[in-house]
C-alpha positions in Angstrom: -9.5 17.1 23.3 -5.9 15.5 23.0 -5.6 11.9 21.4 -3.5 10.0 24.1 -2.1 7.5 21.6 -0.4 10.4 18.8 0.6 12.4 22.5 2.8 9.3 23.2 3.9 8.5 19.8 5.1 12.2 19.9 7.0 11.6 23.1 8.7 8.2 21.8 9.9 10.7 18.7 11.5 13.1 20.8 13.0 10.6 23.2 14.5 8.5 20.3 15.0 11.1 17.7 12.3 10.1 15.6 12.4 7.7 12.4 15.7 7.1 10.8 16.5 8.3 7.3 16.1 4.8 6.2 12.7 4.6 7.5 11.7 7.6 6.3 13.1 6.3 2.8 11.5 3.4 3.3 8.0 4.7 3.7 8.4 7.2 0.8 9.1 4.3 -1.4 5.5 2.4 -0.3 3.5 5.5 -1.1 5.2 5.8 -4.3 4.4 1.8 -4.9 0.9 2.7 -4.1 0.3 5.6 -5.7 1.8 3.4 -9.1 -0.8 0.7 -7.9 -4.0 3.1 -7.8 -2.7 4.3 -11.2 -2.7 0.8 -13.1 -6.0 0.0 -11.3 -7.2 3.7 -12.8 -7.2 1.5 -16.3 -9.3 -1.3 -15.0 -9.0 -4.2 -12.7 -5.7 -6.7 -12.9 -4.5 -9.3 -11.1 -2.1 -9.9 -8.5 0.6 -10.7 -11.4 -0.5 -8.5 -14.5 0.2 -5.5 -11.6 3.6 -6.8 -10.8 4.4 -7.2 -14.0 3.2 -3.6 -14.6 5.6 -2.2 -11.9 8.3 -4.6 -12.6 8.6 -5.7 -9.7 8.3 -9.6 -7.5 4.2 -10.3 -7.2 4.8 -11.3 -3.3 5.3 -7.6 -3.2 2.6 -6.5 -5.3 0.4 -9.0 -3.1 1.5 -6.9 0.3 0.9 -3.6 -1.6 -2.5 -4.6 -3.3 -3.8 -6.0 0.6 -2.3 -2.7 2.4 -4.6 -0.6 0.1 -7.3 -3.0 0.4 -7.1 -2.6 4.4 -7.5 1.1 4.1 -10.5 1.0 1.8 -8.9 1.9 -1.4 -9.0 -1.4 -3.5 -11.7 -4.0 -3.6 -11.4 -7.3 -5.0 -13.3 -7.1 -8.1 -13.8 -11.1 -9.4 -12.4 -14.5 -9.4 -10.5 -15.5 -12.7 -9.8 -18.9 -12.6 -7.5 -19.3 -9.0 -6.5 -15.7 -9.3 -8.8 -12.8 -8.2 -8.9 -9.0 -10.3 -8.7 -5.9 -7.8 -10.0 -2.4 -8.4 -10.3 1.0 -7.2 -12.5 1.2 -4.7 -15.4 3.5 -6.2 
């Protein structure tokens, strides 16, 4: 059975030439941020900042990367520290 939703998606590529260089750039760049996220959190749980500071890189941006794994299962908030809470792997 065909899934209407990826059929149309498919269409929309071929119409409009699918995603730009830029996009695809783009994209590549978040997986790598991720995949440097799951790898911290390998070592234990940190916070919002100690990961930012990890990747060298603004914690608004770890915050969006740290709640895009969490809404795909992969990180779990772990405890609360004070205002801040830890994240983790998702066993």
């Amino acid at each position: 059975m065909s899934n209407p939703h990826l059929e149309a998606v498919h269409k929309m590529a071929e119409r409009f030439g699918g995603a730009s260089a830029k996009l695809k750039e783009r994209l590549k760049h978040q997986q790598t941020q991720m995949k440097a996220i799951r790898k911290a959190l390998a070592d234990g749980p940190k916070t919002v900042v100690e990961l930012a500071e990890i990747m060298k890189i603004h914690s608004n941006e770890a915050l969006w990367l740290l709640m895009a794994l969490k809404k795909y299962g992969k990180v779990v908030e772990h405890e609360q520290q004070g205002e801040a809470y830890t994240y983790a792997l998702k066993a």
